[in-house]
MARKOLDREN-419523 format. One record per residue (C-alpha): residue in three letters; x, y, z; residue number from 1. Coordinates in steps of 0.02 Angstrom, whole numbers, plus 50000, padded with zeros to 5 digits. Example, Ala and Ser with C-alpha at 12.3 -4.5 7.8 and 13.67 -1.06 7.14 Angstrom:
residues 2
{atom 'ALA'; {50615; 49775; 50390}; 1};
{atom 'SER'; {50684; 49947; 50357}; 2};
This chain:
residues 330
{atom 'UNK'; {50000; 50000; 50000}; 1};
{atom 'UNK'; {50063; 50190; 49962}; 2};
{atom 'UNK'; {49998; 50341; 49988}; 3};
{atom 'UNK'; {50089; 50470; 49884}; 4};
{atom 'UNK'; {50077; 50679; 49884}; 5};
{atom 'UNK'; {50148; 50815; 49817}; 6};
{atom 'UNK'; {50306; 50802; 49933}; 7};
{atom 'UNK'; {50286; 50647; 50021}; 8};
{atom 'UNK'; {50290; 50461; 49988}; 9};
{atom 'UNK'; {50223; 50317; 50104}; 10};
{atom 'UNK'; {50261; 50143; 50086}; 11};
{atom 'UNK'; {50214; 49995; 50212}; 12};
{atom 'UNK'; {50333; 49826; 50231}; 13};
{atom 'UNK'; {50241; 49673; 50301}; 14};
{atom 'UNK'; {50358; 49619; 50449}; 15};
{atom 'UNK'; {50251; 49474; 50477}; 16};
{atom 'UNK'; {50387; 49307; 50537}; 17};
{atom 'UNK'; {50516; 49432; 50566}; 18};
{atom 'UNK'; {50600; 49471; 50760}; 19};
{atom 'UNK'; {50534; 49638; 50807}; 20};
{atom 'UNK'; {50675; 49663; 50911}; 21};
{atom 'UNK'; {50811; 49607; 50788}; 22};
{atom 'UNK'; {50725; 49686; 50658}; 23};
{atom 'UNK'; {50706; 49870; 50747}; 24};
{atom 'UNK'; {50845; 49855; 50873}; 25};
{atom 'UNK'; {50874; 49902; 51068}; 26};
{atom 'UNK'; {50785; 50083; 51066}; 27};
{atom 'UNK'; {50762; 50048; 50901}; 28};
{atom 'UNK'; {50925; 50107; 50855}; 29};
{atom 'UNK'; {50918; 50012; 50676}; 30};
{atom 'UNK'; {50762; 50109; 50618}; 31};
{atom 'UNK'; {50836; 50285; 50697}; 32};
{atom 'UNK'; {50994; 50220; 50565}; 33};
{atom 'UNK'; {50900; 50175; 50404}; 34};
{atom 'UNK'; {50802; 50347; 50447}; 35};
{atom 'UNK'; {50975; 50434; 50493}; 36};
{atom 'UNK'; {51074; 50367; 50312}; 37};
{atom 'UNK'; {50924; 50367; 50194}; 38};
{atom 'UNK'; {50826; 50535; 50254}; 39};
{atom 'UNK'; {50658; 50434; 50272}; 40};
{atom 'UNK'; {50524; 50417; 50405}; 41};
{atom 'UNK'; {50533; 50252; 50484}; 42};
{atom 'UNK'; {50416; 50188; 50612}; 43};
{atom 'UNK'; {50374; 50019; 50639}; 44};
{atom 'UNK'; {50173; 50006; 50673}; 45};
{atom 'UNK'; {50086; 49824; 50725}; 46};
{atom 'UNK'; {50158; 49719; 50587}; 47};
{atom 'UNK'; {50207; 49853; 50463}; 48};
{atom 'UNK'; {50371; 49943; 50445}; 49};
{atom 'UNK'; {50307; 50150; 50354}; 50};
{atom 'UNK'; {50437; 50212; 50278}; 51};
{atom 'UNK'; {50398; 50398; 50224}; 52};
{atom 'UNK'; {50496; 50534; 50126}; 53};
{atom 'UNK'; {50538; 50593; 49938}; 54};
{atom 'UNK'; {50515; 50439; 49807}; 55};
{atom 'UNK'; {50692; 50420; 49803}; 56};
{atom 'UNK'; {50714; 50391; 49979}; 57};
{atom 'UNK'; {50579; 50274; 50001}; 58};
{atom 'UNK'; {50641; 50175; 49860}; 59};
{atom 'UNK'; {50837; 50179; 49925}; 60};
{atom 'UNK'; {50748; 50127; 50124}; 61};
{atom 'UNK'; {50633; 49994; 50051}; 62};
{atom 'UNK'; {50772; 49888; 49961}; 63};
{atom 'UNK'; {50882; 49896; 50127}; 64};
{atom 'UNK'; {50733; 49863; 50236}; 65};
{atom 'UNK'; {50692; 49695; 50152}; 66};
{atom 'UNK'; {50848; 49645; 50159}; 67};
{atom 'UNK'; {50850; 49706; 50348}; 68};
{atom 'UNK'; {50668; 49619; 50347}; 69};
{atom 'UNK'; {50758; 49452; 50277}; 70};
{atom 'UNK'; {50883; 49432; 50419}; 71};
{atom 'UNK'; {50767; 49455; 50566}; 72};
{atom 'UNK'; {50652; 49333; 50471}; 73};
{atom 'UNK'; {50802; 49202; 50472}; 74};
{atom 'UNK'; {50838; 49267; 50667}; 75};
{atom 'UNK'; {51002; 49324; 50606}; 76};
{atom 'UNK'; {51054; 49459; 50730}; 77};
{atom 'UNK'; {51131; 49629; 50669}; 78};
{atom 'UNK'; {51181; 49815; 50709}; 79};
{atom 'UNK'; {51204; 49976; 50648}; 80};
{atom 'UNK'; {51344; 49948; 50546}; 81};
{atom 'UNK'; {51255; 49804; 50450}; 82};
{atom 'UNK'; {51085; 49919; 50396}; 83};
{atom 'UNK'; {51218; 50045; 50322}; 84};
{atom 'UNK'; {51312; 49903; 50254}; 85};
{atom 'UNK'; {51142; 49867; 50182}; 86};
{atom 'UNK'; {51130; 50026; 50105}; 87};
{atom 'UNK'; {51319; 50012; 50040}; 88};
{atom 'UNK'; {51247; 49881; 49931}; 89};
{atom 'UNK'; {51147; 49969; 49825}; 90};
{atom 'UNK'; {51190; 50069; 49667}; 91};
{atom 'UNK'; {51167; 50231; 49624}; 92};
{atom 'UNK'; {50973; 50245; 49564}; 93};
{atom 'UNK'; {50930; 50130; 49721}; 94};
{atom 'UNK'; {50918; 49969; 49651}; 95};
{atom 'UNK'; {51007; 49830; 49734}; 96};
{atom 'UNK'; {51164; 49744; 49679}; 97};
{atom 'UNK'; {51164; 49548; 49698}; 98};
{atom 'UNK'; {51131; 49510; 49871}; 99};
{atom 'UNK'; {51255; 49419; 49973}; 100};
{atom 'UNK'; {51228; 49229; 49973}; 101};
{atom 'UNK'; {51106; 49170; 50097}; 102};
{atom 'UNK'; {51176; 49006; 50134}; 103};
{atom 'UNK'; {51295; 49011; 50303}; 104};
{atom 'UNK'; {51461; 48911; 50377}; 105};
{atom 'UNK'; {51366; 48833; 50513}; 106};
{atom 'UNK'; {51501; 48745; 50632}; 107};
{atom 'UNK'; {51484; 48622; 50769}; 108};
{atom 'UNK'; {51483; 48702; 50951}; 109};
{atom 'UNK'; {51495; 48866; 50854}; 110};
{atom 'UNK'; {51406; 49000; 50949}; 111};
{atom 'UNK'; {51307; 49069; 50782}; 112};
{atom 'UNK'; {51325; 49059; 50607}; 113};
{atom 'UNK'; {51461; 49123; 50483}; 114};
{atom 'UNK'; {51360; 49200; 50339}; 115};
{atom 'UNK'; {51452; 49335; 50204}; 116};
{atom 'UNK'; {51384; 49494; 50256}; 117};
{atom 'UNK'; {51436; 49594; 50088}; 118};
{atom 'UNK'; {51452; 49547; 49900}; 119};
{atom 'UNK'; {51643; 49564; 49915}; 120};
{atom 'UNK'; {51642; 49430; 50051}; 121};
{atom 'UNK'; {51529; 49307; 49951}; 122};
{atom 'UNK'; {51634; 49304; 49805}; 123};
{atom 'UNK'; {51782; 49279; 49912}; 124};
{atom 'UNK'; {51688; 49124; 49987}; 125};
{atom 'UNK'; {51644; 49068; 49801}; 126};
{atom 'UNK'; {51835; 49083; 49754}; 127};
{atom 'UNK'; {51878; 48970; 49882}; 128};
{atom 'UNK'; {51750; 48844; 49882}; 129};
{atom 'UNK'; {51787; 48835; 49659}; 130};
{atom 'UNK'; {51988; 48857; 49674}; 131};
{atom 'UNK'; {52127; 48755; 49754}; 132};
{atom 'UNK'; {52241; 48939; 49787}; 133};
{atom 'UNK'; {52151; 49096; 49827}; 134};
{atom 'UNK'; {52238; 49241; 49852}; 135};
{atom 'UNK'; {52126; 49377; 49950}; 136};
{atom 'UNK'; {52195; 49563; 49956}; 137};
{atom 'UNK'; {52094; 49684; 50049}; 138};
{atom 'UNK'; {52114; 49832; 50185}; 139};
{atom 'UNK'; {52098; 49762; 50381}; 140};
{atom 'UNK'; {51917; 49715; 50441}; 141};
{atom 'UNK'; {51852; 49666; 50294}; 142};
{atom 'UNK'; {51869; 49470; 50348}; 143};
{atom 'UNK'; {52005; 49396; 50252}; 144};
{atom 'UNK'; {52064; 49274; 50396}; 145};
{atom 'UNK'; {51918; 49258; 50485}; 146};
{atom 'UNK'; {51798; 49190; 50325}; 147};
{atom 'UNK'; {51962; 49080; 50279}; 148};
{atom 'UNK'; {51977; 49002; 50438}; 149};
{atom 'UNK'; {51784; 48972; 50448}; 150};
{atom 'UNK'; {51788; 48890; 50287}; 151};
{atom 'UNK'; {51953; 48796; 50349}; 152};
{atom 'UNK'; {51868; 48752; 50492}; 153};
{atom 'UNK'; {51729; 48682; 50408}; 154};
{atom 'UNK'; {51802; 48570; 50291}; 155};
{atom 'UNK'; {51908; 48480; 50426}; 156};
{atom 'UNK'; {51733; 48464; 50518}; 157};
{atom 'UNK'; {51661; 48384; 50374}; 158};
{atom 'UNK'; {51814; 48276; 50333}; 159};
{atom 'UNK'; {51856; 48345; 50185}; 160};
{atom 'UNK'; {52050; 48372; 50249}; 161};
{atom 'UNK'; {52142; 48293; 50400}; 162};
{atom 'UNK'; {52207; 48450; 50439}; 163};
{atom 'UNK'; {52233; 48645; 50473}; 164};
{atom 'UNK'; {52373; 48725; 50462}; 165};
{atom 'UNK'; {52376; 48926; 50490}; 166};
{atom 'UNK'; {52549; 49001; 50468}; 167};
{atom 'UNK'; {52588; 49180; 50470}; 168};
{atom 'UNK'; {52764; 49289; 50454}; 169};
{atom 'UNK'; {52833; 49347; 50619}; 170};
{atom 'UNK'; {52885; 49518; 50563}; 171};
{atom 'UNK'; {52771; 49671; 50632}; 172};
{atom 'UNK'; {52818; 49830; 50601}; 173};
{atom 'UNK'; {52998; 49812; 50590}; 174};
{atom 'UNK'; {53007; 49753; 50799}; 175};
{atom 'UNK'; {53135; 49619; 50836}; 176};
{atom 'UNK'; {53068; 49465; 50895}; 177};
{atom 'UNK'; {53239; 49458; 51034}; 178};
{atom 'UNK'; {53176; 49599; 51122}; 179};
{atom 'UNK'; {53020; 49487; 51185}; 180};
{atom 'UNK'; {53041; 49378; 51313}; 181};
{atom 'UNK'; {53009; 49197; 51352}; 182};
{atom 'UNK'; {53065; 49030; 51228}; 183};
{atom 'UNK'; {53056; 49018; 51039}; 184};
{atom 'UNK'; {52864; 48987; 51049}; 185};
{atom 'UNK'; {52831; 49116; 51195}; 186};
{atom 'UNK'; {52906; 49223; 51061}; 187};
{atom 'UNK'; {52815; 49203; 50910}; 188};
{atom 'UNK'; {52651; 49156; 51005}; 189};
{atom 'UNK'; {52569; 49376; 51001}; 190};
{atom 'UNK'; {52618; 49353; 50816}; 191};
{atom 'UNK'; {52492; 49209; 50800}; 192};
{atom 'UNK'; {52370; 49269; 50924}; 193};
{atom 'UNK'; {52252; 49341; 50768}; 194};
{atom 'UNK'; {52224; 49164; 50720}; 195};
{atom 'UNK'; {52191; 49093; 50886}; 196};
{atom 'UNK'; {52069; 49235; 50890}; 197};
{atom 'UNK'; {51971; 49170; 50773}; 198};
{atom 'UNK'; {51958; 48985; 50817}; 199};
{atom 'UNK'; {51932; 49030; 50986}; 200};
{atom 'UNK'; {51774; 49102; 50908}; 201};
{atom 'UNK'; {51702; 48957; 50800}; 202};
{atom 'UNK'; {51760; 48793; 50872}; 203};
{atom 'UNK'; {51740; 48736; 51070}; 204};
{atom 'UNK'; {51875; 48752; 51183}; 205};
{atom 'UNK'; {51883; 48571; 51234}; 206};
{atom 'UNK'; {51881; 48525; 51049}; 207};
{atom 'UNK'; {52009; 48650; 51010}; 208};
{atom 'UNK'; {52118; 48581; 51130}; 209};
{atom 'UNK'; {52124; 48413; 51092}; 210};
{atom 'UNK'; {52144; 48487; 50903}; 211};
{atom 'UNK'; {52293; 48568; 50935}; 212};
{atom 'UNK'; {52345; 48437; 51033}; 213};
{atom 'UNK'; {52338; 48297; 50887}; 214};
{atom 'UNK'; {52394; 48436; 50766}; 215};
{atom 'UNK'; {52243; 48439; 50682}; 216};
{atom 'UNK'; {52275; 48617; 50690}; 217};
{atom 'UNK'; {52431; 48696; 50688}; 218};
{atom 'UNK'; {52467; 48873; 50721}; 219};
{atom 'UNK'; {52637; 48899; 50671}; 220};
{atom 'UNK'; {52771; 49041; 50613}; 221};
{atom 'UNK'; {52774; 49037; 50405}; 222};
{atom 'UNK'; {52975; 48998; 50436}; 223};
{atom 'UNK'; {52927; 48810; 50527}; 224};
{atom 'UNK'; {52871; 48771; 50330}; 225};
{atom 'UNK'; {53023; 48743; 50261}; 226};
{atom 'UNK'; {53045; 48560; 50195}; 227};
{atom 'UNK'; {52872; 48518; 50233}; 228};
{atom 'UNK'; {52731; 48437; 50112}; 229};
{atom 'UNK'; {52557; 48482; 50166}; 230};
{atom 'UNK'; {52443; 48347; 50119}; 231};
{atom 'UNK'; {52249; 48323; 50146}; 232};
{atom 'UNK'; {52281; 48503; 50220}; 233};
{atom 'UNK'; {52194; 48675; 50214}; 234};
{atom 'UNK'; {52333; 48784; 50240}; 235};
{atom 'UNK'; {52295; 48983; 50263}; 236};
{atom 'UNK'; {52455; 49111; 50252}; 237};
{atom 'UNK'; {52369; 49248; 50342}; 238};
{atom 'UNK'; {52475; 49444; 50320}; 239};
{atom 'UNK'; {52563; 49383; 50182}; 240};
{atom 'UNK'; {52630; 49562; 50133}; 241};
{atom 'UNK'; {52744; 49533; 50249}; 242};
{atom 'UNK'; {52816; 49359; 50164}; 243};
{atom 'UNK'; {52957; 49399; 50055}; 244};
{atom 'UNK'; {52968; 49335; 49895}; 245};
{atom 'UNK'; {53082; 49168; 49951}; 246};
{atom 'UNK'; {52949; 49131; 50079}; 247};
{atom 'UNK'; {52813; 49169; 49954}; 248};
{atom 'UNK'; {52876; 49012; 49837}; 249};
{atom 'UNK'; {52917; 48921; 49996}; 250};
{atom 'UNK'; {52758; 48920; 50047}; 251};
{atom 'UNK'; {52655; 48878; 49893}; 252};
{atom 'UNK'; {52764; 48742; 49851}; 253};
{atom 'UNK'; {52725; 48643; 50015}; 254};
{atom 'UNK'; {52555; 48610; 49940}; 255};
{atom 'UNK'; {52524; 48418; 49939}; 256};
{atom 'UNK'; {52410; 48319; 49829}; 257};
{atom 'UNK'; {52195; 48350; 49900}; 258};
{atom 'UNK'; {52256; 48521; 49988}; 259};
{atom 'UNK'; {52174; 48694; 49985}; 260};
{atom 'UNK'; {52291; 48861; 50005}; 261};
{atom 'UNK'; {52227; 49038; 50046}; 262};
{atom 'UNK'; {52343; 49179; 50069}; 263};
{atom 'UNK'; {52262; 49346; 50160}; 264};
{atom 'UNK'; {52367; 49522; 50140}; 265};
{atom 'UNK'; {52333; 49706; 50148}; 266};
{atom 'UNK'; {52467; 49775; 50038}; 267};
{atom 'UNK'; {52458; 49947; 50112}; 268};
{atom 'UNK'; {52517; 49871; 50298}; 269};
{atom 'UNK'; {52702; 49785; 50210}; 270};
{atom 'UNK'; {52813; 49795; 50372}; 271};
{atom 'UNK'; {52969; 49722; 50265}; 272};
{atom 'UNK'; {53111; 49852; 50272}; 273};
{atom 'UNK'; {53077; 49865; 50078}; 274};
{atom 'UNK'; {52892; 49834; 50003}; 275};
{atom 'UNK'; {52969; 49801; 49847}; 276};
{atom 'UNK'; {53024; 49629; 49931}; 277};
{atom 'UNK'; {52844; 49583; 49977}; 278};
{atom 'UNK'; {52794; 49403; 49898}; 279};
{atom 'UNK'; {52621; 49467; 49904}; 280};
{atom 'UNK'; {52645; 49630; 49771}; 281};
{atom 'UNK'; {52776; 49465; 49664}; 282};
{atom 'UNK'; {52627; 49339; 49668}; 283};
{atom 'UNK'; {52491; 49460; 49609}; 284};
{atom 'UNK'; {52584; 49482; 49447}; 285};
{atom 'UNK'; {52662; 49288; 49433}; 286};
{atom 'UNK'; {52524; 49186; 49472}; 287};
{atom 'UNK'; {52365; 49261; 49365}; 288};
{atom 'UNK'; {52293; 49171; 49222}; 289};
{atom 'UNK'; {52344; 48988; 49323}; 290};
{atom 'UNK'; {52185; 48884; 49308}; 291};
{atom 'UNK'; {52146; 48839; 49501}; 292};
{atom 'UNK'; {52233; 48984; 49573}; 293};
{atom 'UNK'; {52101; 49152; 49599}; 294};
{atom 'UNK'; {52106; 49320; 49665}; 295};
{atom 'UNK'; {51987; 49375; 49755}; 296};
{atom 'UNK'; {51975; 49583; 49795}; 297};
{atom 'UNK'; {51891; 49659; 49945}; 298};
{atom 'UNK'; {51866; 49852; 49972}; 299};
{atom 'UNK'; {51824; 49972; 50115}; 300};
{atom 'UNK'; {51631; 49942; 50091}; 301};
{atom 'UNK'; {51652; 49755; 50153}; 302};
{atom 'UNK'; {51740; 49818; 50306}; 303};
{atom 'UNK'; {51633; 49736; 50456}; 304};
{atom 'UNK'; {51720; 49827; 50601}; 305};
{atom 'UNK'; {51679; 50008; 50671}; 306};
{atom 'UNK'; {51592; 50108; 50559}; 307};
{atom 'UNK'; {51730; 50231; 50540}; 308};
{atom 'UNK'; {51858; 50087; 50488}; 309};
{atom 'UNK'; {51802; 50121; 50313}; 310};
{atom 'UNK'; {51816; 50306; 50335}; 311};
{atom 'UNK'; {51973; 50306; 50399}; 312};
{atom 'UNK'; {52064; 50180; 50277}; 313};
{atom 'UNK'; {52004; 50294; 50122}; 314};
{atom 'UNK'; {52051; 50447; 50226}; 315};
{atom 'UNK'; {52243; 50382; 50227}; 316};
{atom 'UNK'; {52228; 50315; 50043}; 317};
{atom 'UNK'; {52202; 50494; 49990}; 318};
{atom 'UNK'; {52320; 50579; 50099}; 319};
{atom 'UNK'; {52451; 50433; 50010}; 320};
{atom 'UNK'; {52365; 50504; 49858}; 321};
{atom 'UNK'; {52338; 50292; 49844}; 322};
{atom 'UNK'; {52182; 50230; 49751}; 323};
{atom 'UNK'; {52055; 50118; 49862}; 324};
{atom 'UNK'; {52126; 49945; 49897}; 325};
{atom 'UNK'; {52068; 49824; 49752}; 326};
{atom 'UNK'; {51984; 49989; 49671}; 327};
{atom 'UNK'; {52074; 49936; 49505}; 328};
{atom 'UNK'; {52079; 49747; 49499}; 329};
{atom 'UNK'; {51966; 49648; 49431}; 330};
């Protein structure tokens, strides 16, 4: 139903089988955003979400609000950040790009579902699932490691490999690893924490434990693969601008026979004492056009931390006078 005059435009949403509270929020802070972004009205009345204003923002708060209206239906819980990331995804005359795949990681003991909140992310899920190597460049937040492990994760759940293995350089920001204290692994243990993070966040501790234990998983530096074949083995190389170019060809070439590789880097965070040396920049130009091996680009809109992430990694681009990450790849 609309109701339409001379300066304003009404149009209802059926909420009906969607979570009132996921849908609207706690003080129904995700209508006061989709009103806040878009310039609308929005008011959510018995089983009807009114969204009034100009014909163009009606249209630009109706496409986001299904999509909003889609996730509390599947009790998918959300904030802030995800109704603008909502409105991110449309183009310019308010029409909406694809949506992001519906289907979700769904892991044992896992305390919700992994599901690719932006377009960027789904293809970068697609590239993986279709491609033995992916190669995923991106600015930080926009879930490079986090979707790898998941997926990682998930086919050791499902027995599809025997094993994990999450490697990472041990080079930040040109600090020495003898200044820290503690044994070789006390050592390189903060550099590893990121991906500890993350299966602390999808896989039971008890399980993780006895996983690490067996060496289902292994967290390791990328240095401890030298010599190594990695069979039945998804192996992720996570900040791999910081790999040089040796440890670049190291690394791939550890890949045994029914193994999966993804490699995760921000090229505008290289910590080498010369980018030039970064395997990451080398294997972006040596490895297209391989059948099996992708690339998969993600930009500041699929950032999924703070809302001012985005904002601030395109306010340093332009003070480098850079172009967005992955603004020019295809």
């Amino acid at each position: 139903m609309a109701e339409t005059n001379a300066t304003l435009h009404q149009h209802r949403l059926s909420t009906e089988g969607a979570d009132p509270l996921l849908l609207a929020g706690i003080n129904d802070v995700h209508l006061q955003t989709l009103a806040h972004v878009t310039g609308c009205r929005v008011a959510l009345r018995g089983d009807q979400l009114v969204l009034s204003g100009s014909p163009s923002e009606v249209e630009r708060a109706t496409a986001a609000a299904e999509h909003l209206l889609d996730l509390a239906r599947a009790g998918e819980a959300f904030g802030p950040d995800d109704v603008e990331r909502a409105l991110d995804t449309l183009d310019g005359d308010g029409t909406p790009r694809t949506a992001p795949d519906p289907g979700r990681i769904v892991l044992p003991g896992a305390r919700k579902a992994i599901v690719p909140k932006t377009e960027g992310q789904r293809r970068y899920l697609e590239a993986i699932e279709r491609n033995d190597i992916v190669v995923g460049i991106g600015p930080a937040g926009t879930g490079k490691t986090y979707l790898a492990v998941a997926m990682a994760t998930d086919a050791l759940f499902k027995k599809r490999v025997k094993r994990i293995v999450l490697a990472r350089p041990a080079v930040e920001a040109g600090e020495n690893l003898g200044f820290l204290p503690g044994d070789l692994q006390e050592k390189v243990d903060p550099y590893l924490r990121p991906l500890y993070d993350a299966l602390d966040d999808m896989v039971p501790a008890d399980r993780l434990r006895r996983a690490l234990e067996t060496r289902a998983i292994e967290v390791a530096p990328l240095a401890y693969m030298r010599g190594r074949t990695l069979q039945d083995a998804f192996v992720i190389l996570d900040e791999a601008q910081n790999a040089t170019a040796l440890q670049m060809k190291m690394f791939l070439t550890r890949l045994g026979l029914n193994s999966k590789a993804v490699i995760t880097g921000d090229k505008t965070q290289i910590d080498l004492p010369r980018k030039s040396d970064s395997g990451l920049l080398q294997v972006e130009q040596v490895l297209r056009g391989i059948e099996g091996i992708a690339f998969a680009y993600l930009h500041p809109t699929d950032v999924i931390r703070h809302r001012l992430v985005k904002d601030i990694i395109r306010a340093y681009a332009a003070a480098a006078g850079e172009p967005e990450e992955g603004a020019a790849a295809a």
